[in-house]
ROSE-4610 file (N, C-alpha, C; in Angstrom, 1 decimal, always signed):
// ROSE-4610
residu = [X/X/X/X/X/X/X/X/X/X/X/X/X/X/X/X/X/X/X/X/X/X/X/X/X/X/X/X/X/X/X/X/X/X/X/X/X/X/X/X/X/X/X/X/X/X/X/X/X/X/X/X/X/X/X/X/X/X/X/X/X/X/X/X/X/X/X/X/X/X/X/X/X/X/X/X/X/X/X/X/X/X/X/X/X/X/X/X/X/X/X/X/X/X/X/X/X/X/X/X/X/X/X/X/X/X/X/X/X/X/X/X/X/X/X/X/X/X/X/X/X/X/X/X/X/X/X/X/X/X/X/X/X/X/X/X/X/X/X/X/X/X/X/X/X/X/X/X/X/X/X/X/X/X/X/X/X/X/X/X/X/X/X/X/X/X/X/X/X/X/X/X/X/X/X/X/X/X/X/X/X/X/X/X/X/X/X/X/X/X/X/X/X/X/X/X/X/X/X/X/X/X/X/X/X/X/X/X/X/X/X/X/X/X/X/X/X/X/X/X/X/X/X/X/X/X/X/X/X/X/X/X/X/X/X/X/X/X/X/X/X/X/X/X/X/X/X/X/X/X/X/X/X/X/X/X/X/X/X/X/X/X/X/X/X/X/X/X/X/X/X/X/X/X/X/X/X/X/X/X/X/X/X/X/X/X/X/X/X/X/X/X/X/X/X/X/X/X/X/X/X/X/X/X/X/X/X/X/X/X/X/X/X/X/X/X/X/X/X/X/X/X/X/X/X/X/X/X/X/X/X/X/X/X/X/X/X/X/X/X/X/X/X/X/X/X/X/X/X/X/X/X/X/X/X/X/X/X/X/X/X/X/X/X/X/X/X/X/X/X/X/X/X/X/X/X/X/X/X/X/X/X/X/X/X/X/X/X/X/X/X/X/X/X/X/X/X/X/X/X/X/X]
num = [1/1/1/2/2/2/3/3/3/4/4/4/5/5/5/6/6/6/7/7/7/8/8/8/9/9/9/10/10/10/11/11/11/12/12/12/13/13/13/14/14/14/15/15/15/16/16/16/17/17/17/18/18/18/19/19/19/20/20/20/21/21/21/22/22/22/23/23/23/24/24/24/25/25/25/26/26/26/27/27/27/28/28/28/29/29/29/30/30/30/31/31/31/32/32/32/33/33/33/34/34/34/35/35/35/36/36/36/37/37/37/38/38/38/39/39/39/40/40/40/41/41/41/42/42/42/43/43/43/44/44/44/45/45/45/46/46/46/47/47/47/48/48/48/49/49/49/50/50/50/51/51/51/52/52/52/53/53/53/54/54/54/55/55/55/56/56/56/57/57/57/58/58/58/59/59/59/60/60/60/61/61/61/62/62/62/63/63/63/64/64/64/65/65/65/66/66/66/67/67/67/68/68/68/69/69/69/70/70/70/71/71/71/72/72/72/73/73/73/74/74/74/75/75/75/76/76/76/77/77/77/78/78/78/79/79/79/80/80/80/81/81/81/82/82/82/83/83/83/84/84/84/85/85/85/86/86/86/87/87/87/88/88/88/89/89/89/90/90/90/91/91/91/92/92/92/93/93/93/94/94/94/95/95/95/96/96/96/97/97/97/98/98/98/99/99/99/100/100/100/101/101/101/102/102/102/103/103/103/104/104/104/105/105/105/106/106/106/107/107/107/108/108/108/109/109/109/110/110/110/111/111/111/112/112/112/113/113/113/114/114/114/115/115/115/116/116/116/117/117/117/118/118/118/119/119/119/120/120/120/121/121/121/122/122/122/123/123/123/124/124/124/125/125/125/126/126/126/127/127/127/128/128/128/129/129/129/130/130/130/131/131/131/132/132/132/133/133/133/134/134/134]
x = [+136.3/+135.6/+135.3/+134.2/+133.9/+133.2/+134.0/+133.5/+133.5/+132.6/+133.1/+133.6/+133.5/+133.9/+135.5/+136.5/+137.5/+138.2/+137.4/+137.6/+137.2/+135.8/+135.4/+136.1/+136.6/+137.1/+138.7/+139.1/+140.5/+139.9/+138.7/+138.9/+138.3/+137.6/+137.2/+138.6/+139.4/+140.6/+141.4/+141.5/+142.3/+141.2/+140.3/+139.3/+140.0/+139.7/+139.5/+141.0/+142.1/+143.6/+144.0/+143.3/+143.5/+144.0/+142.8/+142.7/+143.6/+144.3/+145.4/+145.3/+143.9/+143.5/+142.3/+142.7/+141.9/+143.1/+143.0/+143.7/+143.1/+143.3/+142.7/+142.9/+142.6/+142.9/+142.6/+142.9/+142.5/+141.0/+140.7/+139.5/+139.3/+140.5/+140.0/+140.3/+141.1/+141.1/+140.2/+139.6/+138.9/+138.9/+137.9/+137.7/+137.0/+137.4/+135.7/+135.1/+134.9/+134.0/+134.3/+132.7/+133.2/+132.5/+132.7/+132.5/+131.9/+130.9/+130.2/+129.4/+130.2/+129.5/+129.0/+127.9/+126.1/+126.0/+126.4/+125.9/+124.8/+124.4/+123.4/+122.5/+122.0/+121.2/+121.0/+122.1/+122.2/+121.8/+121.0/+120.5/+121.5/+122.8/+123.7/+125.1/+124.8/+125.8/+125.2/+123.5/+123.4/+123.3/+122.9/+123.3/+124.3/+125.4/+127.3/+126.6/+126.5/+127.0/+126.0/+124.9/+124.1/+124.6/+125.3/+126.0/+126.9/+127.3/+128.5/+128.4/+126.9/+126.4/+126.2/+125.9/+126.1/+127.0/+128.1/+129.8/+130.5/+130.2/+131.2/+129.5/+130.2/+129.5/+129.7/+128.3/+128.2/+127.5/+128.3/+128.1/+127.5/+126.1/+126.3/+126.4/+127.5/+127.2/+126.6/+125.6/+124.9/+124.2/+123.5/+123.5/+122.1/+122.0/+120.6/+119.3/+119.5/+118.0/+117.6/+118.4/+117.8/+117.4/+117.3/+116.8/+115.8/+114.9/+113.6/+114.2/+115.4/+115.8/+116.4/+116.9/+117.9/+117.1/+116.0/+115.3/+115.7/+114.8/+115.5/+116.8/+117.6/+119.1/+119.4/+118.6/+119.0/+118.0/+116.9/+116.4/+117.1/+117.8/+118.7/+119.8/+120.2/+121.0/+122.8/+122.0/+123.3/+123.3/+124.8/+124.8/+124.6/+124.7/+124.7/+124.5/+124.2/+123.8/+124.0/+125.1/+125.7/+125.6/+124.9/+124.9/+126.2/+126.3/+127.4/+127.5/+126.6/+126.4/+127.0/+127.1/+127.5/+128.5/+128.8/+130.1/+131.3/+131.8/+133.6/+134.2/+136.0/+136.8/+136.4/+136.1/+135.7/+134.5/+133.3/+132.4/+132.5/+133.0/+133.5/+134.3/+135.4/+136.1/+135.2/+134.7/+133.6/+132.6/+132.2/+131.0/+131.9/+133.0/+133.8/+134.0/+134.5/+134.5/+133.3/+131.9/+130.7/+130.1/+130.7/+129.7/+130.6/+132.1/+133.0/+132.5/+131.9/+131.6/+130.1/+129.4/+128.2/+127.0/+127.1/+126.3/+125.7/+124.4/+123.6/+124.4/+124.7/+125.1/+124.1/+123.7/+122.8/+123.3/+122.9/+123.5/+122.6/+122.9/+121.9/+120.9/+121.1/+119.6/+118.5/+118.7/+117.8/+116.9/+117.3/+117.0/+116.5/+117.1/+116.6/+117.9/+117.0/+118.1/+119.2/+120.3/+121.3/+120.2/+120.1/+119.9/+120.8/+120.2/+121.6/+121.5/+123.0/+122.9/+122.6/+122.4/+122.6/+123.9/+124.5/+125.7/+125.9/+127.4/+127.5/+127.9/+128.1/+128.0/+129.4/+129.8/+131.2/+131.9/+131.0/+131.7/+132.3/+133.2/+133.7/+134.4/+134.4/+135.0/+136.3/+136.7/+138.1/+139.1/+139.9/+140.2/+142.5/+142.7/+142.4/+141.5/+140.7/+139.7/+140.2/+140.2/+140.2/+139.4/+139.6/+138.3/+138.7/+137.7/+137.9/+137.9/+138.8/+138.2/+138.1/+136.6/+135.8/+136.0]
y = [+99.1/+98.4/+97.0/+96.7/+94.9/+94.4/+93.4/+92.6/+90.9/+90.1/+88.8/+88.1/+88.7/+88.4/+88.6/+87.9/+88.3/+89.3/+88.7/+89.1/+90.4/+90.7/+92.1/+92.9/+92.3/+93.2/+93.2/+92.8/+93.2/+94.0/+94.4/+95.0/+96.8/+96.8/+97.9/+98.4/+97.6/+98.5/+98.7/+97.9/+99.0/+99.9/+100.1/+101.2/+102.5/+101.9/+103.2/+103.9/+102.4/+103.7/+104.0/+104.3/+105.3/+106.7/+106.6/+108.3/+108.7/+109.5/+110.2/+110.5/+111.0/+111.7/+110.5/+109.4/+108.1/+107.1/+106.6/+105.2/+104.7/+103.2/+101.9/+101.6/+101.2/+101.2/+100.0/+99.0/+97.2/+97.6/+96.8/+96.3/+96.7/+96.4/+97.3/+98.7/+99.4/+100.5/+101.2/+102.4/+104.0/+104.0/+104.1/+104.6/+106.0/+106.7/+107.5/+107.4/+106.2/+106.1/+104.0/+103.4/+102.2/+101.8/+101.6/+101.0/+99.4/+99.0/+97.9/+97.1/+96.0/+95.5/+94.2/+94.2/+93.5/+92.7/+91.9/+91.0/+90.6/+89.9/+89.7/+90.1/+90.1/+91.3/+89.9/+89.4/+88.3/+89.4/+89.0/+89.3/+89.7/+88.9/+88.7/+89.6/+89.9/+91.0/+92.4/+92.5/+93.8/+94.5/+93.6/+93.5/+94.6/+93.4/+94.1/+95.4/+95.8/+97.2/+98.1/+97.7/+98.6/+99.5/+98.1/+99.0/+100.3/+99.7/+100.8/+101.6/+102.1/+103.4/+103.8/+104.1/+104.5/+105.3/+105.0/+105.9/+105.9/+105.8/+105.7/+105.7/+106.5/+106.6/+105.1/+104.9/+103.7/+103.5/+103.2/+103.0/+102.0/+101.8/+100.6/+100.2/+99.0/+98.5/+97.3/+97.4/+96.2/+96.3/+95.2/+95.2/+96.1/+96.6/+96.8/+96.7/+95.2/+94.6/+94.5/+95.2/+94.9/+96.7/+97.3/+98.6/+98.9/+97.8/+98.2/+98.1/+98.1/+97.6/+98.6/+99.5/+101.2/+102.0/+102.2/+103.2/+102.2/+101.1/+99.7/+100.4/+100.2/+100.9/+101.8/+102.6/+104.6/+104.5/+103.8/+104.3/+102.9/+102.4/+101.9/+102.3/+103.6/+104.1/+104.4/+103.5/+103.7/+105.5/+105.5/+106.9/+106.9/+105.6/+105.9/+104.8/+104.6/+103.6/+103.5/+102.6/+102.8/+101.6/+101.5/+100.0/+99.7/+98.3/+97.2/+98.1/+98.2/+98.2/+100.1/+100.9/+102.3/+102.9/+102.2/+103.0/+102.6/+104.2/+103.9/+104.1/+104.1/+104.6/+105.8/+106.4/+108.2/+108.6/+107.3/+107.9/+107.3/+106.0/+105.6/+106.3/+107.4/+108.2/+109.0/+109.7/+110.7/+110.7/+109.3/+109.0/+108.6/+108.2/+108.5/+109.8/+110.5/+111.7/+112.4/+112.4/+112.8/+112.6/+111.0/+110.7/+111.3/+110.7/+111.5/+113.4/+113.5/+115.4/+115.1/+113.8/+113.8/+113.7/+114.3/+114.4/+113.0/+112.4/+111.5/+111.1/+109.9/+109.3/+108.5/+108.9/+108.3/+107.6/+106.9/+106.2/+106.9/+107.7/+108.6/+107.6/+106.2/+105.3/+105.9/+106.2/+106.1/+107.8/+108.3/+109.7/+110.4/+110.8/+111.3/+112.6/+113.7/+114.7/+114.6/+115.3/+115.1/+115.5/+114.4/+114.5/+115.1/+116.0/+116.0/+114.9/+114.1/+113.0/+113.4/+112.4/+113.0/+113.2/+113.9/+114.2/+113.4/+112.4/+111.8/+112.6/+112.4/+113.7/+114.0/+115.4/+115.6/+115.9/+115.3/+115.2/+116.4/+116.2/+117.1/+117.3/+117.7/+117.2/+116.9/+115.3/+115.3/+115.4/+115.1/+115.0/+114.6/+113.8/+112.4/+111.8/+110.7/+109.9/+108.6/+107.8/+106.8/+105.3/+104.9/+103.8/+102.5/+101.8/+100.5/+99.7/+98.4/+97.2/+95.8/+95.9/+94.6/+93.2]
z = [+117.5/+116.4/+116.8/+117.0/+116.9/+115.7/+115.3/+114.4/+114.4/+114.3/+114.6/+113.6/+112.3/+111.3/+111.0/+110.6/+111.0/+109.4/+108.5/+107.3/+107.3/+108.0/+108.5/+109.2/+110.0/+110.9/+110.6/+109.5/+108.9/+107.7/+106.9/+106.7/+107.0/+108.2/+109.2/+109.7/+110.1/+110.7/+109.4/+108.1/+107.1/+106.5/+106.9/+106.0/+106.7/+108.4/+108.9/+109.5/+109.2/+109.6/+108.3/+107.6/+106.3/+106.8/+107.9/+108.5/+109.7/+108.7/+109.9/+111.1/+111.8/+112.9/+113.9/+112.9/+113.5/+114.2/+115.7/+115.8/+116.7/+116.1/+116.6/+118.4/+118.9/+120.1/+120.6/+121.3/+121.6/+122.5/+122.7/+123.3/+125.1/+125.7/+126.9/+127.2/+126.1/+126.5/+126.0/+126.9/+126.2/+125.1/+124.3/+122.6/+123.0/+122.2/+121.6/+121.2/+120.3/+119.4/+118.9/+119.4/+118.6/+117.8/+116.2/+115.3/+115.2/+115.4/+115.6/+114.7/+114.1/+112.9/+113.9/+112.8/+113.0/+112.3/+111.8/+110.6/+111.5/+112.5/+113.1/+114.1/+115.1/+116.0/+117.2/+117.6/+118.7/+120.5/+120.9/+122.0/+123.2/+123.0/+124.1/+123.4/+122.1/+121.4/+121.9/+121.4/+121.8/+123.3/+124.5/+125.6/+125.5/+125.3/+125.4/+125.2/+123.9/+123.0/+123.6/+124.0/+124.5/+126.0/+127.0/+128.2/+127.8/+126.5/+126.0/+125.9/+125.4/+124.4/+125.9/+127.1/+128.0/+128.7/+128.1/+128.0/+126.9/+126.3/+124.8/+123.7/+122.7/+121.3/+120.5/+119.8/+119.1/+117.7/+117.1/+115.2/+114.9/+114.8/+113.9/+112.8/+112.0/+111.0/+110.7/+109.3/+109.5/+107.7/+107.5/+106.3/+106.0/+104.6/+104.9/+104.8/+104.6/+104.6/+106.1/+106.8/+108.6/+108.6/+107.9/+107.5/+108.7/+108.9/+109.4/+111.3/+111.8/+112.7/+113.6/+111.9/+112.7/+113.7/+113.5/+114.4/+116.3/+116.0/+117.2/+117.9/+116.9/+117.6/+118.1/+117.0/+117.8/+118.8/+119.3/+120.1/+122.0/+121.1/+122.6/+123.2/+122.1/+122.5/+121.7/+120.6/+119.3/+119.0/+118.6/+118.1/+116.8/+115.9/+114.6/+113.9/+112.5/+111.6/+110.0/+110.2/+108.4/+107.8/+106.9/+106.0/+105.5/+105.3/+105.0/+103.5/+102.5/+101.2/+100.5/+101.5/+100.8/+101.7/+103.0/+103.5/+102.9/+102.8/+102.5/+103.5/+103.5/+104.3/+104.9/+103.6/+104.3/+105.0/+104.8/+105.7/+107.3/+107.1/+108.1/+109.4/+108.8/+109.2/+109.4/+108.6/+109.2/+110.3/+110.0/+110.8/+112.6/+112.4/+113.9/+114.2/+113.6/+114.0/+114.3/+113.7/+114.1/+115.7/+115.8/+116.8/+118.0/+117.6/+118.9/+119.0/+118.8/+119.0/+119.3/+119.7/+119.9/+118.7/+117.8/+116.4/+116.5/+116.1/+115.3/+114.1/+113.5/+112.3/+111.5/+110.1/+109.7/+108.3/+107.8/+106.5/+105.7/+104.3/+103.3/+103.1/+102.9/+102.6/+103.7/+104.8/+105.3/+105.2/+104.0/+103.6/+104.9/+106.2/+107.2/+107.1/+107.3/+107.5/+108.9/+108.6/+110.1/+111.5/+112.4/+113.7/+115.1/+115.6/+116.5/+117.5/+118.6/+118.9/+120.3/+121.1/+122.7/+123.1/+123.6/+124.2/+125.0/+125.2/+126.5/+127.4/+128.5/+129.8/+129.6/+129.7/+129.8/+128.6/+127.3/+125.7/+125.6/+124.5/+123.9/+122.8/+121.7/+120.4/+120.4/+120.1/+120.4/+119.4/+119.2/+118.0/+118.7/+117.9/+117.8/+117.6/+117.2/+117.9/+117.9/+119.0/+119.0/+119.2/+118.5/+118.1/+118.6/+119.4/+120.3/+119.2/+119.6/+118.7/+119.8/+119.8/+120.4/+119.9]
């Protein structure tokens, strides 16, 4: 999970160890999945997160008046896109578990039916999943 927000990002890690089959994992170790809030779209953030989506699955959150920005992400290589304004615990949870098995993540605003995602090489539905925090 990264967040620079600290208030964010205390409350991303209690949303998402709600879920039994979810744990947090620090920053240098292997995730399968990281949770990436956006309040902004800083050149030298998406750099970082972009190498990532390269080996590891990647969420973004972000508000959604940057609506017009999601397609931007999924096509650099994000696995997924959930607005600040309608995720809960449970889609959060979900939406890690989605992308850890490879699947596309979409926020319903963006009324787009489920996409399938690209597979990172080797994937495989894990379960556990473990989620970085950046």
């Amino acid at each position: 999970m990264s967040a620079d927000d600290l208030i964010v990002g205390f409350g991303l890690r209690s949303m998402v160890s709600a879920g039994a089959d979810l744990t947090l994992v620090d920053e240098g170790d292997r995730a399968d999945v990281v949770l990436a809030d956006l309040p902004d779209l800083s050149e030298w953030r998406l750099t970082r997160l972009a190498r990532l989506t390269t080996r590891t699955p990647v969420v973004a959150l972000l508000g959604v008046a940057r609506v017009h920005q999601a397609i931007g992400l999924l096509r650099q290589g994000f696995q997924g896109i959930l607005f600040h304004e309608t995720y809960t615990p449970e889609s959060l949870a979900s939406a890690a578990r989605a992308a850890a098995e490879g699947n596309r993540v979409l926020d319903p605003l963006l009324a787009v039916p489920s996409l399938p995602g690209p597979r990172q090489p080797g994937s495989r539905p894990v379960a556990p999943v473990r989620l970085a925090c950046a």
